[in-house]
C-alpha positions in Angstrom: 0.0 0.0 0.0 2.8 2.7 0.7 3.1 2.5 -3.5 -0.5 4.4 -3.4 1.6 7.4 -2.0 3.2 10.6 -4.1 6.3 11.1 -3.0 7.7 14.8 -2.7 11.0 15.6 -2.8 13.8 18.1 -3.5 16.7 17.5 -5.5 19.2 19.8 -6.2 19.6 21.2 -9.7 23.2 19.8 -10.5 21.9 16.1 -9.3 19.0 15.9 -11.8 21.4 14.8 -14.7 22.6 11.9 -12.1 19.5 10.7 -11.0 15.9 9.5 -11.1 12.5 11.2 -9.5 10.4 9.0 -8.3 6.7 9.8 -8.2 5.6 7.2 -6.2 7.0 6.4 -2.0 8.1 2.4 -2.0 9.0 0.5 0.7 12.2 1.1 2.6 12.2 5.0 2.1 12.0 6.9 4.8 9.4 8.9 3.9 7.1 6.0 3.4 5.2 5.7 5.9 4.4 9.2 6.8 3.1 9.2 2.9 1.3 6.3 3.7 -0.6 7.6 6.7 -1.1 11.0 5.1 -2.8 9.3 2.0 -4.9 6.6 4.0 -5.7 9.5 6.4 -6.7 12.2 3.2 -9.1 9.5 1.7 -10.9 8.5 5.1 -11.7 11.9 6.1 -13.3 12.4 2.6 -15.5 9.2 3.5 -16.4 10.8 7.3 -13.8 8.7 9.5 -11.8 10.9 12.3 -8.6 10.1 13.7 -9.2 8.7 17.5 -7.7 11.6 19.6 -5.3 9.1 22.2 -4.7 6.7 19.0 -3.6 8.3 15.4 -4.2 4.7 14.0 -7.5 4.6 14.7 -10.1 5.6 12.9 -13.7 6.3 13.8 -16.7 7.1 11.4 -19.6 8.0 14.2 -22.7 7.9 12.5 -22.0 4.4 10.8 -20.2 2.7 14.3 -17.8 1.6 12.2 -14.2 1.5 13.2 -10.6 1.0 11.0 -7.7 0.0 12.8 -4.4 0.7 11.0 -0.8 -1.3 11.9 2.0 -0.3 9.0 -0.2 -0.9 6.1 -2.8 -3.9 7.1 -6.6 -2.8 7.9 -9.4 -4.3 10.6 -12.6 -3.1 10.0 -15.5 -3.6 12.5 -18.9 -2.6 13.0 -21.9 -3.7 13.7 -23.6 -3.3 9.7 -21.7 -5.6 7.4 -23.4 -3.8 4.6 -21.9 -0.4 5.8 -18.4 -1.9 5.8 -18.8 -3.2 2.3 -19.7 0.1 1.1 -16.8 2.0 3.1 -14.4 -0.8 1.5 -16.2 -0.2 -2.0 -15.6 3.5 -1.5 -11.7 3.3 -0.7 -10.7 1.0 -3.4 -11.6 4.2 -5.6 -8.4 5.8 -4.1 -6.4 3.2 -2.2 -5.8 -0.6 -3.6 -6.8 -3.1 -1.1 -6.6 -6.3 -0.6 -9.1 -8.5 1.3 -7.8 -11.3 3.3 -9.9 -13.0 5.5 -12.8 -12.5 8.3 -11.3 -12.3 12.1 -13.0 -14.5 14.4 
């Protein structure tokens, strides 16, 4: 998932005839991650989540009562309308690519 993320960076003029831009973060780059979180957090406040105030990698949508736990780049979702979560999950995959795994019991 950090391959979702534009990567911004400076490079000075003399270097540019020594090297490649990337437009896309990848793993192993520092930067990664915070990309990462700054894309996954920028698409889930355009579907109505906010960030849990004690927890940055939790997410909360209120109205729905449905909840997205982040660890690096792997997702949970729970709530209590599996229909809701389908549509959430249909929404992301606009902007972010996910892949579905399994149900946790």
């Amino acid at each position: 998932m950090f391959l979702n993320s534009n990567l911004i960076i400076k490079i000075k003029p003399e270097l540019l005839k020594l090297y490649c831009k990337l437009n896309k973060a990848l793993y192993g780059l520092k930067q990664s991650p915070r990309l990462w979180y700054k894309h996954l957090l920028e698409a889930l406040t355009k579907l109505g989540f906010e960030v849990l105030p004690y927890d940055e990698a939790i997410f909360i949508h209120n109205k729905l009562k449905i909840i997205i736990i982040c660890h690096v780049d792997d997702l949970i979702f729970t709530g209590p309308n599996n229909n809701e979560i389908s549509n959430i999950v249909k929404e992301l995959t606009k902007t972010i690519k996910i892949e579905y795994i399994s149900e946790i019991y």
